[in-house]
C-alpha positions, 0 to 999 in steps of 0.5 A: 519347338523343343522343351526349355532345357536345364534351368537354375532351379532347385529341386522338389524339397523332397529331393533336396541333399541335406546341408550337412551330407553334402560333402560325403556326396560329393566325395562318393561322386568323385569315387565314381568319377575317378572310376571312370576318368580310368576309361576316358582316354579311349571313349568306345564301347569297350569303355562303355560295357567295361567289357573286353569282347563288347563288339560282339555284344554291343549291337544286340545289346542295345537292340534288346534295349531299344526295341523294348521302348516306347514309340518316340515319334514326336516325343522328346527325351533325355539320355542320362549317362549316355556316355559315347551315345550308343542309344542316343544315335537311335533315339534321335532318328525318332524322338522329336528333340533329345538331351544326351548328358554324361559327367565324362567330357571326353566320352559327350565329345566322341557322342557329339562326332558320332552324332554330328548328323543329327540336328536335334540333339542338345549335349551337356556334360554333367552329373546325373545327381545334379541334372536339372530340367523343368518340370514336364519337360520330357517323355522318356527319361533314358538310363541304362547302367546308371542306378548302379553309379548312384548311391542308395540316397542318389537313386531315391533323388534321381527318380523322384526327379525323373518323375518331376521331369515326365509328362504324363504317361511318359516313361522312365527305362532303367537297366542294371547289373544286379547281384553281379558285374555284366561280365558275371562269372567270366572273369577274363571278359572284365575291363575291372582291375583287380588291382582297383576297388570296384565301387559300383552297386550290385543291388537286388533285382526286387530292390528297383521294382519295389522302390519304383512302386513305392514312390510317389511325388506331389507336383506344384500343383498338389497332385500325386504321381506315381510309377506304373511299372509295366514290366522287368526281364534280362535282356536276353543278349546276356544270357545268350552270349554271357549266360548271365540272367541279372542284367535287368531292365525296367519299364515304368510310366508315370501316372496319376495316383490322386489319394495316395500318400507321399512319404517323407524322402527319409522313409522312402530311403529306408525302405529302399536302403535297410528293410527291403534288402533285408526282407529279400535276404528271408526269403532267399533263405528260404528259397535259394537251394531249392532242389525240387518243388512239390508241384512236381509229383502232380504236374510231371505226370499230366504233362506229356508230348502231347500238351508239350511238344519238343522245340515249342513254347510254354508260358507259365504262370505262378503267383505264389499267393497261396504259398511261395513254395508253390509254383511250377518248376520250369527248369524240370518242363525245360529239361524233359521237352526240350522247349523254351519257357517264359516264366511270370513271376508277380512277386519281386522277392520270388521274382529275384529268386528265381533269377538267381537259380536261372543263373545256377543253372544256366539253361538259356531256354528258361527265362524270367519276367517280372508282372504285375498282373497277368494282363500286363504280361499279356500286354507285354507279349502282344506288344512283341506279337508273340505266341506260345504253344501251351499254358502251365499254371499255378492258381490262374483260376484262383487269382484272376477273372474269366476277362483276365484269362480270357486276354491270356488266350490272345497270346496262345496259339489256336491249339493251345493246350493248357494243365493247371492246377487249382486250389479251391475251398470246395470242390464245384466242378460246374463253376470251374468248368463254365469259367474255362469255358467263358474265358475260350477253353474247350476239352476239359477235363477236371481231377481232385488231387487234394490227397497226393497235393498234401501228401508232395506238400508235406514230403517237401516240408520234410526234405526241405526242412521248411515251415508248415505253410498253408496247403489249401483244403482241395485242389484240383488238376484241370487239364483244357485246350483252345 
């Protein structure tokens, strides 16, 4: 039997619009509206992705979406703003039940002819805002260009009810423009006039991931829920095809967060609102422009054919947590191999930075993706059977255990070479030597480069005109292979 669908209930109190903001809401509603009542006459995928040359997109894109999902056999889900039902065709040849909903009725009636076939999809016209369903009624909640529709105060609301609305360990997927419309810088492509305002938000990639983490919801039942956010990277058809790295998507699972604090809705606001934004604007400050990284002067000359091979794959690994102005430049390993390079990130502010410089640049063999840890990004790449031909690393040793590291080898290939370079307090040879070894690494060979490492640190402090940071009393290049 499929879940009881949209009852008349109110919302968690932590969700409720205040009395007196109801009629602004209400007013920006119908901004988004109007904005899209413009597209409705002709309900395709042109429509759709507000995008002249979207047949040519269209299909990989929503491949690229899809083939990130959960598995949905047996399990039931909702597609919220899913306009004409690009994604809802293919979530209904494998969910159990589904729930299409969009406010534009022209875009659900095209949705419910394309679907006809399928008996197991229920159609609502409605506002994603409004939308009500019970209480662990679904295990995924769909959404893929709907925050951006939403005003600040609406996101917080929407995922504090999908929360509400997911069964344990169900999903949520979100997909976003982020910083710039889908068409970036190749203006004739847009279906945006000109001549119209445009009242769609362009938010910070680390703005979603931030909030997604933050959240946290109080069921009826006093226990507390959270968002387990698996991964975040660009879908990978618009950088091919628009060379465009902002197009963003997320995967989160809700899961139990007993002990945890509920803020007030207000603070979570707040957060997602004013300070985080302002705090991604310090460090884009601090980031963007960054020509050079001082790891450059070390690794560049341990890194040859022999551990990078032309045309192979490189998984690099930089936490920062010992500096943000230390990581490797993939962009520099890209240029010199010719070879294509998965960059994990585990911070959201540097995570957007460097998006912003992939969209610089625009190298298509250079992509970013946003973990965690380093085992959600080895589950990430297991989970696509993927493998790659050598390892490069910032404070891998440093910021995870021989288990941890360990797991990185399932997804390097047997002959992997690895180069990794290494802050300690103390130079102990032995101890790094038996913790490559425990973790399946073999032919290593260790070098203390504190001296050349102070000496890059300081000459990028000079030409970048940054402040001092910390620099580490010793460090050490380890080069290793499988």
């Amino acid at each position: 039997m499929p879940p009881t669908i949209p009852e008349q209930q109110p919302l968690h109190h932590a969700v409720l619009i205040e009395e007196e903001n109801i009629m602004l809401t209400e007013v920006k509603r119908d901004n988004f509206k109007s904005f899209w009542d413009k597209y409705s006459d002709k309900p395709d995928n042109a429509a759709m992705m507000l995008n002249h040359n979207a047949e040519d997109l269209e299909a990989a894109d929503r491949a690229d979406i899809l083939q990130s999902l959960p598995n949905l056999k047996d399990k039931d889900a909702v597609d919220v703003g899913a306009g004409i039902g690009r994604f809802t065709t293919v979530l209904a040849e494998t969910a159990r039940w589904v729930l299409s909903t969009d406010f534009i009725e022209s875009f659900i009636k095209k949705n419910q002819e394309r679907n006809a076939h399928h008996g197991n999809i229920h159609y609502q016209v409605g506002d994603a805002v409004n939308l009500k369903m019970k209480n662990g009624s679904v295990d995924l909640v769909f959404t893929n260009w709907l925050m951006m529709y939403l005003s600040d105060k609406e996101v917080v609301q929407f995922l504090m009810s999908a929360m509400r609305w997911l069964r344990p360990n169900g999903y949520i997927h979100l997909r976003e423009s982020c910083s710039e419309p889908s068409t970036g810088r190749a203006k004739s492509n847009t279906m945006h006039s000109n001549a119209d305002s445009n009242p769609t938000h362009y938010r910070f990639s680390s703005l979603y991931i931030k909030l997604l983490k933050e959240l946290r919801y109080r069921d009826p039942e006093g226990k507390v829920w959270r968002f387990d956010v698996q991964w975040s990277c660009s879908v990978p058809t618009y950088i091919k095809r628009m060379q465009n790295w902002r197009q963003i998507h997320w995967l989160t699972k809700k899961v139990p967060a007993d002990g945890d604090e509920v803020k007030p809705f207000e603070e979570y606001l707040e957060l997602f609102s004013n300070t985080w934004k302002q705090e991604q604007l310090g460090w884009d400050a601090q980031l963007d422009g960054e020509k050079s990284m001082w790891t450059d002067r070390i690794l560049a000359p341990a890194i040859n054919p022999t551990v990078v091979a032309q045309q192979s794959t490189v998984f690099v690994y930089t936490p920062r947590k010992i500096s943000p102005f230390t990581h490797v430049n993939s962009h520099l390993l890209a240029e010199k191999f010719t070879c294509n390079v998965w960059n994990v990130e585990v911070n959201p502010w540097f995570y957007r930075t460097s998006i912003t410089k992939a969209n610089t640049l625009r190298d298509q063999r250079v992509r970013f993706g946003w973990n965690e840890t380093l085992s959600s990004s080895v589950d990430y790449w297991r989970q696509r059977q993927g493998e790659f031909n050598s390892l490069v690393a910032t404070e891998l040793l440093a910021t995870n255990s021989v288990e941890e590291i360990k797991e990185l080898t399932s997804i390097l290939h047997p002959e992997a070479r690895a180069v990794l370079l290494e802050p300690v307090e103390e130079v102990d040879e032995k101890s790094v030597r038996k913790t490559l070894t425990d973790a399946g690494f073999k032919n290593i060979s260790i070098k203390e480069v504190t001296k050349e490492a102070h000496e890059a640190q300081s000459e990028y402090l000079k030409v970048h005109e940054k402040p001092d940071f910390p620099v580490g009393k010793h460090w050490l290049l380890i080069e290793a292979s499988l």
